[in-house]
FIGUNU-679460 format. One record per residue: y negated, z, x of N, C-alpha, C in turn; residue in three letters; residue number from 1. Coordinates in steps of 0.05 Angstrom, whole numbers, plus 5000, padded with zeros to 4 digits. Layout:
n.north n.up n.east ca.north ca.up ca.east c.north c.up c.east aa i
Y Z X Y Z X Y Z X ALA NUM .
...
***
This chain:
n.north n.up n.east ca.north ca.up ca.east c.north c.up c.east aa i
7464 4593 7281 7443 4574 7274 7447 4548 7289 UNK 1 .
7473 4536 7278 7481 4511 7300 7467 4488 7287 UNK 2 .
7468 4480 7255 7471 4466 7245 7452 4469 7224 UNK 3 .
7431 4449 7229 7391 4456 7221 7388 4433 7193 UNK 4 .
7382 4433 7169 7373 4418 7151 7337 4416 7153 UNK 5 .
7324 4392 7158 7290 4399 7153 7294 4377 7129 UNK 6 .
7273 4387 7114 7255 4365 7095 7231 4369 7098 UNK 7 .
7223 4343 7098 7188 4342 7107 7183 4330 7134 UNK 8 .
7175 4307 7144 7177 4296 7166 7141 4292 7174 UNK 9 .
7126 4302 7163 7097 4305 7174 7094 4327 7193 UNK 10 .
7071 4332 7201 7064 4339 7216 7079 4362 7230 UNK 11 .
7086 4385 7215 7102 4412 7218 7133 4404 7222 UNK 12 .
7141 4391 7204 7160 4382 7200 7176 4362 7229 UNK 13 .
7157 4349 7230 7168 4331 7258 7161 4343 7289 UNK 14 .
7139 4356 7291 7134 4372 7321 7160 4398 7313 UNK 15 .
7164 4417 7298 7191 4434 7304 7220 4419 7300 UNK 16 .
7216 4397 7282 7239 4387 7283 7250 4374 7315 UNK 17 .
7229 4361 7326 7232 4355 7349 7244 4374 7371 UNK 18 .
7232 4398 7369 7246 4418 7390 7265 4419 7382 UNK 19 .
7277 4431 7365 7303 4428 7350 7328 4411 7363 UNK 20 .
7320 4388 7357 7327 4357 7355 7332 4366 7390 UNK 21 .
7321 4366 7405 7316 4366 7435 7337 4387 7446 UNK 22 .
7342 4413 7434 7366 4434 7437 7392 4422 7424 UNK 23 .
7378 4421 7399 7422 4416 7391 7427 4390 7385 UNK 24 .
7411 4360 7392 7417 4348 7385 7424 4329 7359 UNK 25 .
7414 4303 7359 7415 4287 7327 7436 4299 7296 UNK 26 .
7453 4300 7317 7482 4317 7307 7488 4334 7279 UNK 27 .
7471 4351 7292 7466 4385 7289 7433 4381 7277 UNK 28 .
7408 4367 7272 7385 4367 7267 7385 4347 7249 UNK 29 .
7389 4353 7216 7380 4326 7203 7355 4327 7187 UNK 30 .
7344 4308 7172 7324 4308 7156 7329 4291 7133 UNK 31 .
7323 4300 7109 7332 4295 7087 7307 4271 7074 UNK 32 .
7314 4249 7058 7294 4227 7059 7307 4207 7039 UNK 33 .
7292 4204 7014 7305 4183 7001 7303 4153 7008 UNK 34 .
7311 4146 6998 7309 4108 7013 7293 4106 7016 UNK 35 .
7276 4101 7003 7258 4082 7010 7238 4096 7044 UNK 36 .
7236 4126 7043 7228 4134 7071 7245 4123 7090 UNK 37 .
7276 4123 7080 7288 4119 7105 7296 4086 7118 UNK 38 .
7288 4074 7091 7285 4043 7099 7263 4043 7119 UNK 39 .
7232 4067 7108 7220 4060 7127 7223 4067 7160 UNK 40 .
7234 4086 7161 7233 4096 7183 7250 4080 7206 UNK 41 .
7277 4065 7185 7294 4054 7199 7273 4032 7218 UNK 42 .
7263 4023 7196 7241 3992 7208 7220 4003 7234 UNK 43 .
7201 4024 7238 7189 4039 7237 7192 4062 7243 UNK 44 .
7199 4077 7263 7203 4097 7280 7179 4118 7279 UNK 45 .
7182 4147 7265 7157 4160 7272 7152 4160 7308 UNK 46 .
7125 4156 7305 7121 4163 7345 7108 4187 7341 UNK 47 .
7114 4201 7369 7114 4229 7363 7094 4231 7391 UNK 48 .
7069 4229 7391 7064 4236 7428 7057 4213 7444 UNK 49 .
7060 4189 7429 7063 4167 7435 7099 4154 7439 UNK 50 .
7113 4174 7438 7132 4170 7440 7159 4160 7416 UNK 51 .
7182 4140 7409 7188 4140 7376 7213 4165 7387 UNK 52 .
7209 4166 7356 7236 4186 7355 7258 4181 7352 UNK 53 .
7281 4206 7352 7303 4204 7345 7320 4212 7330 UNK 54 .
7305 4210 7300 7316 4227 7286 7337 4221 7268 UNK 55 .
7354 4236 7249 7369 4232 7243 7364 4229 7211 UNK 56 .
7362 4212 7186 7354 4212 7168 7377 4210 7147 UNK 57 .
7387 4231 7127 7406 4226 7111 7387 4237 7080 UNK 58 .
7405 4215 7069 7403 4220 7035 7412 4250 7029 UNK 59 .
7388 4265 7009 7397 4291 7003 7415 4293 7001 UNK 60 .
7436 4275 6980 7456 4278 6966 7480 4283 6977 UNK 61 .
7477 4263 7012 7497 4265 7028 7493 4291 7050 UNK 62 .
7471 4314 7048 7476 4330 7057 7491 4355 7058 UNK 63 .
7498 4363 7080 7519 4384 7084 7515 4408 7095 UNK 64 .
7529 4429 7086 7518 4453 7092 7495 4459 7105 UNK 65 .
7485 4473 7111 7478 4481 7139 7475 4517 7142 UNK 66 .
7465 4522 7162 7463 4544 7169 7429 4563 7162 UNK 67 .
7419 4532 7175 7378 4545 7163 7372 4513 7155 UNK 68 .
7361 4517 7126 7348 4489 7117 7314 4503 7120 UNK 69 .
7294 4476 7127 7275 4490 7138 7263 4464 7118 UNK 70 .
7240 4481 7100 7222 4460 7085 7194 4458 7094 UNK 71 .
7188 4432 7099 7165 4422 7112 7142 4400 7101 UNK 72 .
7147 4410 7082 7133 4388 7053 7105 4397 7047 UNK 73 .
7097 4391 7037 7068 4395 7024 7085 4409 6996 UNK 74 .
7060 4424 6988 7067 4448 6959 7066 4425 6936 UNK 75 .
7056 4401 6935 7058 4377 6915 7084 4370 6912 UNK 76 .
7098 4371 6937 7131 4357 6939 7154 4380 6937 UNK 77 .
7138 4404 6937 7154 4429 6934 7181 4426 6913 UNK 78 .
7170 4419 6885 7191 4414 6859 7214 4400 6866 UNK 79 .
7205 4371 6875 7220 4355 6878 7245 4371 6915 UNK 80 .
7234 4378 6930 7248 4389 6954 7267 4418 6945 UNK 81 .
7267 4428 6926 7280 4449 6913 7303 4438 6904 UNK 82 .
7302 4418 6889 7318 4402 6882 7333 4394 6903 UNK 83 .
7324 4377 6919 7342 4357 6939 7349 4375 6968 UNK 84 .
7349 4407 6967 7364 4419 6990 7389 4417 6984 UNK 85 .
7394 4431 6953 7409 4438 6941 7447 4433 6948 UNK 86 .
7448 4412 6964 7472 4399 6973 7471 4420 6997 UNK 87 .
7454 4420 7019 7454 4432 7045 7454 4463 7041 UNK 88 .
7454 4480 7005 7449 4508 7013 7477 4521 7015 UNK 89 .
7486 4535 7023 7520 4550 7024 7514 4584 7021 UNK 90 .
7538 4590 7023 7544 4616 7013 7520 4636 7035 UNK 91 .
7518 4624 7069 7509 4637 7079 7482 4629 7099 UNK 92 .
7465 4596 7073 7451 4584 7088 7425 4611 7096 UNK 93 .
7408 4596 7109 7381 4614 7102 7364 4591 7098 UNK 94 .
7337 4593 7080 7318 4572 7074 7291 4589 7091 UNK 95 .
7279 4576 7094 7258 4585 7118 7233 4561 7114 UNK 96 .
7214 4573 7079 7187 4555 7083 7163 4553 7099 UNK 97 .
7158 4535 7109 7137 4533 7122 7105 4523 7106 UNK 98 .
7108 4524 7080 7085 4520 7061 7064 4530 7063 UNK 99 .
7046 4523 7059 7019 4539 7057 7014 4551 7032 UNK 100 .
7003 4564 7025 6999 4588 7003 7014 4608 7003 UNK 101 .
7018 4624 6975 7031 4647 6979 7058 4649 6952 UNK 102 .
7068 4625 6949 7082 4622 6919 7111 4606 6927 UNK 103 .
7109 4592 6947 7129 4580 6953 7168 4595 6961 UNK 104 .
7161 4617 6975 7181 4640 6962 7192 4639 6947 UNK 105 .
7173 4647 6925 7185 4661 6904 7199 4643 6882 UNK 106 .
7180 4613 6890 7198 4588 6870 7228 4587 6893 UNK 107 .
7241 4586 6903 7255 4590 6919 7276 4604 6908 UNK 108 .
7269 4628 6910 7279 4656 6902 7297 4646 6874 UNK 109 .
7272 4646 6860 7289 4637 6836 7308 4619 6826 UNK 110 .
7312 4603 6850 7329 4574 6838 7358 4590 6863 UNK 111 .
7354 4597 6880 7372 4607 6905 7379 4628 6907 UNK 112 .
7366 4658 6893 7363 4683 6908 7343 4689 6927 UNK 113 .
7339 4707 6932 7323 4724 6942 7337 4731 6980 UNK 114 .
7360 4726 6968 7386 4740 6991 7379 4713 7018 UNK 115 .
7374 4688 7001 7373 4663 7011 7348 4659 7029 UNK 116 .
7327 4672 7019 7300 4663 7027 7286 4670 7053 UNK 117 .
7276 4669 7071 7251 4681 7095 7230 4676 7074 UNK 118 .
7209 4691 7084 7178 4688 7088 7169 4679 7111 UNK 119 .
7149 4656 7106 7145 4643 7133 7126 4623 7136 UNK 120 .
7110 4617 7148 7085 4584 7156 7078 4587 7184 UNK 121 .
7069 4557 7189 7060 4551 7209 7033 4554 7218 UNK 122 .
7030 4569 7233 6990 4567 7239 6983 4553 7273 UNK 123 .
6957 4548 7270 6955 4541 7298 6963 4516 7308 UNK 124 .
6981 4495 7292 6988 4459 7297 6961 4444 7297 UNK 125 .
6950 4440 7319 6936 4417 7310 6945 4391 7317 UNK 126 .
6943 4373 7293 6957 4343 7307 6940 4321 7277 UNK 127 .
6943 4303 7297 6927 4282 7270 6955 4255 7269 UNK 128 .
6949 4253 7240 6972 4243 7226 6973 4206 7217 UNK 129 .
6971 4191 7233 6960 4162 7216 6985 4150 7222 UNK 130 .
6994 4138 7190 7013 4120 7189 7044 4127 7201 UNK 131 .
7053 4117 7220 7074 4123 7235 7072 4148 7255 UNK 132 .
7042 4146 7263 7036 4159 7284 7031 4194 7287 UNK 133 .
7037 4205 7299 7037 4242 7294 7023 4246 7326 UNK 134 .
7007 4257 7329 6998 4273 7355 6991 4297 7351 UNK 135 .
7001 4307 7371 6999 4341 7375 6975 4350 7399 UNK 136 .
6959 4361 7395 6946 4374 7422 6955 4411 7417 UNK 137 .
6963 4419 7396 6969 4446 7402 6996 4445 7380 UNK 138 .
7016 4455 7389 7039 4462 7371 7042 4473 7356 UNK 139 .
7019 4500 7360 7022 4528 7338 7051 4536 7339 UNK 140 .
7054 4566 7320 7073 4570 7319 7078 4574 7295 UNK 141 .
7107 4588 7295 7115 4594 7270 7119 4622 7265 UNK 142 .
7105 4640 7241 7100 4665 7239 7130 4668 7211 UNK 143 .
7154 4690 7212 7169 4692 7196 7188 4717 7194 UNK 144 .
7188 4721 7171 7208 4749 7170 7217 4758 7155 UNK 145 .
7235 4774 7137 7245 4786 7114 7222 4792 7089 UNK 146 .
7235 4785 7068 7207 4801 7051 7209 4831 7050 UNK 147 .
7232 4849 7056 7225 4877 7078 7211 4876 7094 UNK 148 .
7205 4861 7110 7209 4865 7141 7223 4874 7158 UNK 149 .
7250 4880 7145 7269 4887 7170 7276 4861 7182 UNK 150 .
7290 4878 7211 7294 4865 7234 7331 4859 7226 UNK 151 .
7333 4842 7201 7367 4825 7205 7371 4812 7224 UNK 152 .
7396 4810 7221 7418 4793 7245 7402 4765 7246 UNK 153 .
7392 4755 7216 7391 4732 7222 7362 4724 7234 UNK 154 .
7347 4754 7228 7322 4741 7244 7325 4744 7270 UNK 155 .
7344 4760 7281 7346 4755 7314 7359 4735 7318 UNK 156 .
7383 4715 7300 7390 4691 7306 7365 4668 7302 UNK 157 .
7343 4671 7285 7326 4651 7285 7310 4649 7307 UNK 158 .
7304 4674 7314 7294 4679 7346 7295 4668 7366 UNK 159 .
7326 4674 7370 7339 4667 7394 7335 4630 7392 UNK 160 .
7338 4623 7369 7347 4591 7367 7316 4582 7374 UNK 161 .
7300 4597 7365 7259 4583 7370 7262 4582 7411 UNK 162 .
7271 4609 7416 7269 4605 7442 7284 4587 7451 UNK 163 .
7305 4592 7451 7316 4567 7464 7312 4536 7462 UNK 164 .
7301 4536 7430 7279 4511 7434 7250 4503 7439 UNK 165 .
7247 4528 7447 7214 4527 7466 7192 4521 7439 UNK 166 .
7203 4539 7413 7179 4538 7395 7165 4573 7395 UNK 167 .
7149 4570 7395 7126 4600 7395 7127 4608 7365 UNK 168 .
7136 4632 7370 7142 4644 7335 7131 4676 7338 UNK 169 .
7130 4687 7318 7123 4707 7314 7137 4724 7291 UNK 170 .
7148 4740 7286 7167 4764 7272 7138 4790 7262 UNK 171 .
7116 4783 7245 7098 4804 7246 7109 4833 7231 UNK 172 .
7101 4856 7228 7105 4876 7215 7103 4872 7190 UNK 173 .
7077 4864 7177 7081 4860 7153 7081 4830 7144 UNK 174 .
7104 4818 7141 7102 4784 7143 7081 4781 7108 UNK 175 .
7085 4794 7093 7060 4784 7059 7032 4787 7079 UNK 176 .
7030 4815 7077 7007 4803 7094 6993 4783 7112 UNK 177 .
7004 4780 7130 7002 4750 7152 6996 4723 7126 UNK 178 .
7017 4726 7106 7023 4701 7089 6994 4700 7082 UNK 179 .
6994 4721 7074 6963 4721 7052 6928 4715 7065 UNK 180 .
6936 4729 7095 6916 4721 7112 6908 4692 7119 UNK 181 .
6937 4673 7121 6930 4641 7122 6933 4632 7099 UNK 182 .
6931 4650 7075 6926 4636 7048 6893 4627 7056 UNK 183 .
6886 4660 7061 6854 4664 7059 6838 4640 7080 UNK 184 .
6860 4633 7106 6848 4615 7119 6844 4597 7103 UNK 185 .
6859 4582 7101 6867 4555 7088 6849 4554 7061 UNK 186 .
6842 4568 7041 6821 4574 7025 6796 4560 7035 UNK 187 .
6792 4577 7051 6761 4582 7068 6757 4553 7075 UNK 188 .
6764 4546 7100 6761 4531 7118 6779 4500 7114 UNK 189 .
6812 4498 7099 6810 4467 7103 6798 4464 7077 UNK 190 .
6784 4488 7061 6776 4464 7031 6742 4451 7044 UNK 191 .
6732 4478 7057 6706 4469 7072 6709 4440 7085 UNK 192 .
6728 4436 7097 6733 4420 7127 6738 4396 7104 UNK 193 .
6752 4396 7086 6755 4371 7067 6727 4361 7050 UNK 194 .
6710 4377 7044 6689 4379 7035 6677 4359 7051 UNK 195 .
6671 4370 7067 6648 4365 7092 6661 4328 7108 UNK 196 .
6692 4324 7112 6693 4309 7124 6696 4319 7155 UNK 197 .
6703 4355 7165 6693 4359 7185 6712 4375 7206 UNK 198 .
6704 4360 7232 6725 4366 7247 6722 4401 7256 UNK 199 .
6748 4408 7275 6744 4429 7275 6723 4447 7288 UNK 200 .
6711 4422 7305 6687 4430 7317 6660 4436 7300 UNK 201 .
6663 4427 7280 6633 4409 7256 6635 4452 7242 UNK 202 .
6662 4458 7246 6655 4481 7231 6640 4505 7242 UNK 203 .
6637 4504 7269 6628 4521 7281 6594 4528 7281 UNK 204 .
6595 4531 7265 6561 4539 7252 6558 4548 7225 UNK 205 .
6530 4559 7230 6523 4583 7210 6526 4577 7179 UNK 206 .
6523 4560 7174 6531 4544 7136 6555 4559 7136 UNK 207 .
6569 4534 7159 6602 4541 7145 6614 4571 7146 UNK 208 .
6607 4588 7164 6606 4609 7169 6608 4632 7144 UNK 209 .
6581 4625 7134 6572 4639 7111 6581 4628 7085 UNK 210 .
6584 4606 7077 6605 4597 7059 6628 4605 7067 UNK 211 .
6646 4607 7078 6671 4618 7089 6675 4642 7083 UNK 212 .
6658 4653 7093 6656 4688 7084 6651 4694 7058 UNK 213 .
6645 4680 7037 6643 4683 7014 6662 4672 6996 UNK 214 .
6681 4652 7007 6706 4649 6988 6726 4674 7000 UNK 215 .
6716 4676 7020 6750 4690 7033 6741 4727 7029 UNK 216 .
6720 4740 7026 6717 4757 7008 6718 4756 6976 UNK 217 .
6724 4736 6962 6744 4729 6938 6777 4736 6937 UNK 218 .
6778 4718 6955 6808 4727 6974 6824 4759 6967 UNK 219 .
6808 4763 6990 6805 4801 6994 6805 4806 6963 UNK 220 .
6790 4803 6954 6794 4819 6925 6812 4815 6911 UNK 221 .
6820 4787 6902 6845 4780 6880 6869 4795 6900 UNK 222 .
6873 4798 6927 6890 4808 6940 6892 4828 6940 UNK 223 .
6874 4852 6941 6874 4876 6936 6882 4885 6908 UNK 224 .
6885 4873 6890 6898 4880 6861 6924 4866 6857 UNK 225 .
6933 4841 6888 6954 4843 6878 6970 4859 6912 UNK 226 .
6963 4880 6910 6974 4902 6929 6975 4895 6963 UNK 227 .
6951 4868 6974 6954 4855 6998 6916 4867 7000 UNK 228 .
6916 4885 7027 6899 4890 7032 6878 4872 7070 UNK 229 .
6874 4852 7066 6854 4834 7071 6833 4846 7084 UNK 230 .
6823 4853 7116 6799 4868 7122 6781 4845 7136 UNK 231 .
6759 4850 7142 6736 4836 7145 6733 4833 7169 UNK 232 .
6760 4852 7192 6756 4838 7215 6787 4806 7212 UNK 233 .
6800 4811 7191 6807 4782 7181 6793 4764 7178 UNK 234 .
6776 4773 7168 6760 4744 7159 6745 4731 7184 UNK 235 .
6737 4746 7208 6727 4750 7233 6753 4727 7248 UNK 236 .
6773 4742 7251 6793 4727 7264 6800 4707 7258 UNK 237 .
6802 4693 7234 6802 4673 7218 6796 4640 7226 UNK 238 .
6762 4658 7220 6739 4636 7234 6735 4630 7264 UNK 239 .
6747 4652 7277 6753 4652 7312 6776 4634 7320 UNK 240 .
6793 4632 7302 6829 4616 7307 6816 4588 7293 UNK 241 .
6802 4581 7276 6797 4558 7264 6785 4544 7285 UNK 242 .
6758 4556 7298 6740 4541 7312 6748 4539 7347 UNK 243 .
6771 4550 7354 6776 4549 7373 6807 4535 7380 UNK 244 .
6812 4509 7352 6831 4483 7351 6824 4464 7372 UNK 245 .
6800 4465 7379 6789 4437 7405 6772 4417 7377 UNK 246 .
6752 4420 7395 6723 4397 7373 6740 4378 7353 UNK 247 .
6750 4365 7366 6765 4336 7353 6775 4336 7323 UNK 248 .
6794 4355 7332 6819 4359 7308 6813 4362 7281 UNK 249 .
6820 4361 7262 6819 4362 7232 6835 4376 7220 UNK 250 .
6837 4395 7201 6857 4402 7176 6868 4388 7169 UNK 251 .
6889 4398 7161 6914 4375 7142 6896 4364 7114 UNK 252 .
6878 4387 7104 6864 4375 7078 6845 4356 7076 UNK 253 .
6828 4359 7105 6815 4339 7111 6826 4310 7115 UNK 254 .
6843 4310 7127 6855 4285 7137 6867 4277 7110 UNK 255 .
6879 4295 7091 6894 4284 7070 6868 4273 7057 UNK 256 .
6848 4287 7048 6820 4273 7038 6806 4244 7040 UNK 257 .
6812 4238 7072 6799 4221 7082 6823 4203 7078 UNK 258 .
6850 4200 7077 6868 4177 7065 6868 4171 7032 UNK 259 .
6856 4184 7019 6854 4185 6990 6880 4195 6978 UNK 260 .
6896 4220 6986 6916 4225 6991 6904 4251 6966 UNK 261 .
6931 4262 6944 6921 4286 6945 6920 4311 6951 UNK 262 .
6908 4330 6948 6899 4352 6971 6920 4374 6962 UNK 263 .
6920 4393 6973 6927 4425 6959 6916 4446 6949 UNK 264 .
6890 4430 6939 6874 4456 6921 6885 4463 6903 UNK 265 .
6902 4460 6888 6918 4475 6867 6933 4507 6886 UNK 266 .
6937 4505 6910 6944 4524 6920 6928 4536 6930 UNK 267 .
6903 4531 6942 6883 4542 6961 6862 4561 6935 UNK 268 .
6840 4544 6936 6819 4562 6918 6820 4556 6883 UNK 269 .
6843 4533 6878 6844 4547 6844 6866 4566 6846 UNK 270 .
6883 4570 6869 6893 4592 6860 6881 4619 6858 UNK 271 .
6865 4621 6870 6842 4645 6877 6826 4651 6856 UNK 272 .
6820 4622 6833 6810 4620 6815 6823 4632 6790 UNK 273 .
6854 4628 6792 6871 4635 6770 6876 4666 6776 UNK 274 .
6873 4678 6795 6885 4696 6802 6860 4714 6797 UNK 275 .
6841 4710 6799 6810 4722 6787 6808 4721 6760 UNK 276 .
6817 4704 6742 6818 4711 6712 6834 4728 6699 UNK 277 .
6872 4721 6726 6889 4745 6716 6879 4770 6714 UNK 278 .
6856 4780 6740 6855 4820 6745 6822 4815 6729 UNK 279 .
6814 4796 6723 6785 4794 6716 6763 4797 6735 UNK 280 .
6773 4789 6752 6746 4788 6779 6738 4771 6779 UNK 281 .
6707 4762 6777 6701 4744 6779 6697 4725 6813 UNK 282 .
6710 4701 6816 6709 4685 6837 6691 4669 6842 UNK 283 .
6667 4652 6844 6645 4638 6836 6655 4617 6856 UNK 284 .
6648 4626 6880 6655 4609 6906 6674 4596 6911 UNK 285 .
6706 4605 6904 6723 4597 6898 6727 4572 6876 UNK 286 .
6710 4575 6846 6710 4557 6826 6692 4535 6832 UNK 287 .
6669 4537 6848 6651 4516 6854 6670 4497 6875 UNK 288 .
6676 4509 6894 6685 4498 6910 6714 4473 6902 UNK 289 .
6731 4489 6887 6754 4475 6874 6743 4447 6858 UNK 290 .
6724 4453 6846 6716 4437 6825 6708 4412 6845 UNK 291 .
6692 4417 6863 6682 4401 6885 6699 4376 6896 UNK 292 .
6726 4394 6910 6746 4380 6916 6764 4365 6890 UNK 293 .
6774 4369 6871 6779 4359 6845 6753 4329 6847 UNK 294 .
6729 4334 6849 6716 4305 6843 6726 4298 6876 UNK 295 .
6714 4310 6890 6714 4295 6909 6736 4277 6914 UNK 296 .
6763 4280 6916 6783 4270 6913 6790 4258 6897 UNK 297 .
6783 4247 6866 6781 4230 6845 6770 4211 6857 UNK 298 .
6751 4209 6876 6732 4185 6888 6749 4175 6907 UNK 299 .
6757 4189 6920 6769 4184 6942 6793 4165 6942 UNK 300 .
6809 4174 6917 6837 4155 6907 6824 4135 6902 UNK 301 .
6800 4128 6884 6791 4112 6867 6780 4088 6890 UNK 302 .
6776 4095 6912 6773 4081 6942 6783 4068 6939 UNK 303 .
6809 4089 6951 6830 4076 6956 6845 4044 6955 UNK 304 .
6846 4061 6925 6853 4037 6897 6842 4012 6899 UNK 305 .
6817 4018 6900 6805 3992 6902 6802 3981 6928 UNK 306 .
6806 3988 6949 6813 3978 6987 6834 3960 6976 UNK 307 .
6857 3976 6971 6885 3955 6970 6882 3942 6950 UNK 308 .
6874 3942 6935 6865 3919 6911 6857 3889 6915 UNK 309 .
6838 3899 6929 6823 3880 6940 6823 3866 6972 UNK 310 .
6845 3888 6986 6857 3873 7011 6883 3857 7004 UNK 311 .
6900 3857 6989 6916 3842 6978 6920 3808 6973 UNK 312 .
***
């Protein structure tokens, strides 16, 4: 695992790429970026910490093998990043998503193999995202592993390579499960947290609590028919790992909310939504909620739109 491909230079994407970057060097760590990102970046340095970086930015097209391409995109840019590894995958790459939801796999799978793929996301990053700027107060780690769960060569080579770059990872027993558990987070809490406008502190009370507990026992159900069993001291731990990010901090959905950016409810609670009409369960909490974010976010672009319109 000498020779690292990332796409995705936000938040996930640039705090592991960084350790990375910090072990093997510009070299050996690239990130994939069509012009016009990389005009910007050239001008424009992400700062990482307060610090700019040093990263290395090549056109997909000019990428070359590698050993692990690691995707760090939002599930919106997913289509288009399937596409543009494609130069960097080889006979013996590994791809290793860090997406949120539970689908990103398996689109994967299909364009690559199965032989090609980890299971894998990041939990636990908190960092707020403006413009150039990326700050980290917690790194989180990275949770990843076979869709067996066996223990391959290459998950002890991914291993070895996190430690030696001082990233915190985790190899769980059953990696679907884990996946499905920060589906259920990410459901619950960043569609709440986008809702609301609210930091991670704002969630820590009885509303959000009890709304929480009622999308993410939706969760549990569409999961239990599709063979992922979800228990209620999950849902417990959940809300304990959410509210214990430090007051300040925000979800990625929130923050995408509040730029008029759009969100990932298509992955979070309409998927929960679609996935309740497939087994016929009904979802309520899930559908209200989606629908919510859908306007809410229509407003929010429509801001936007009209800010730069009219700052121009």
């Amino acid at each position: 695992m000498n020779h690292i491909t990332i796409i995705g230079s936000g938040a996930v994407g640039a705090m592991y790429g960084l350790r990375l970057h910090q072990l093997l060097g510009k070299e050996h760590v690239v990130f994939l970026a069509d012009e016009q990102r990389r005009k910007r970046y050239a001008e424009e340095a992400l700062v990482l910490n307060g610090e700019n970086s040093d990263f290395t930015f090549v056109d997909p097209k000019d990428a070359k093998i590698s050993d692990l391409v690691i995707i760090a995109t939002k599930n919106l840019q997913l289509e288009e990043a399937v596409r543009q590894i494609e130069p960097a995958v080889g006979e013996h790459t590994t791809i290793l998503s860090l997406l949120n939801g539970i689908d990103s796999e398996e689109k994967l799978s299909q364009v690559y193999g199965e032989e090609h793929v980890l299971y894998g996301f990041a939990v636990g990053l908190n960092s707020t995202h403006i413009g150039n700027r990326i700050d980290f107060s917690k790194e989180g780690r990275i949770v990843f592993g076979e869709k067996d769960n066996s223990r391959s060569k290459r998950i002890e080579a991914i291993c070895s390579l996190f430690h030696r770059a001082h990233i915190d990872y985790v190899v769980p027993e059953d990696i679907r499960l884990e996946l499905w558990k920060k589906f259920m987070l990410n459901t619950a809490f960043n569609t709440i947290s986008a809702l609301c406008r609210a930091t991670y502190g704002d969630l820590k009370q009885e509303s959000v609590q009890t709304l929480a507990w009622k999308a993410s026992k939706e969760v549990q159900a569409v999961g239990q028919r599709e063979g992922v069993f979800l228990t209620d001291a999950m849902i417990e731990q959940n809300y304990q790992v959410v509210t214990s990010l430090g007051f300040d901090g925000k979800t990625s959905m929130c923050q995408d909310m509040e730029a008029g950016r759009r969100t990932e409810n298509n992955w979070f609670c309409s998927a929960v939504v679609r996935l309740g009409n497939k087994h016929s369960i009904p979802t309520p909490t899930c559908e209200i909620l989606s629908l919510l974010i859908e306007a809410s976010e229509g407003v929010q672009i429509r801001l936007k739109a009209f800010r730069e319109q009219h700052s121009s």
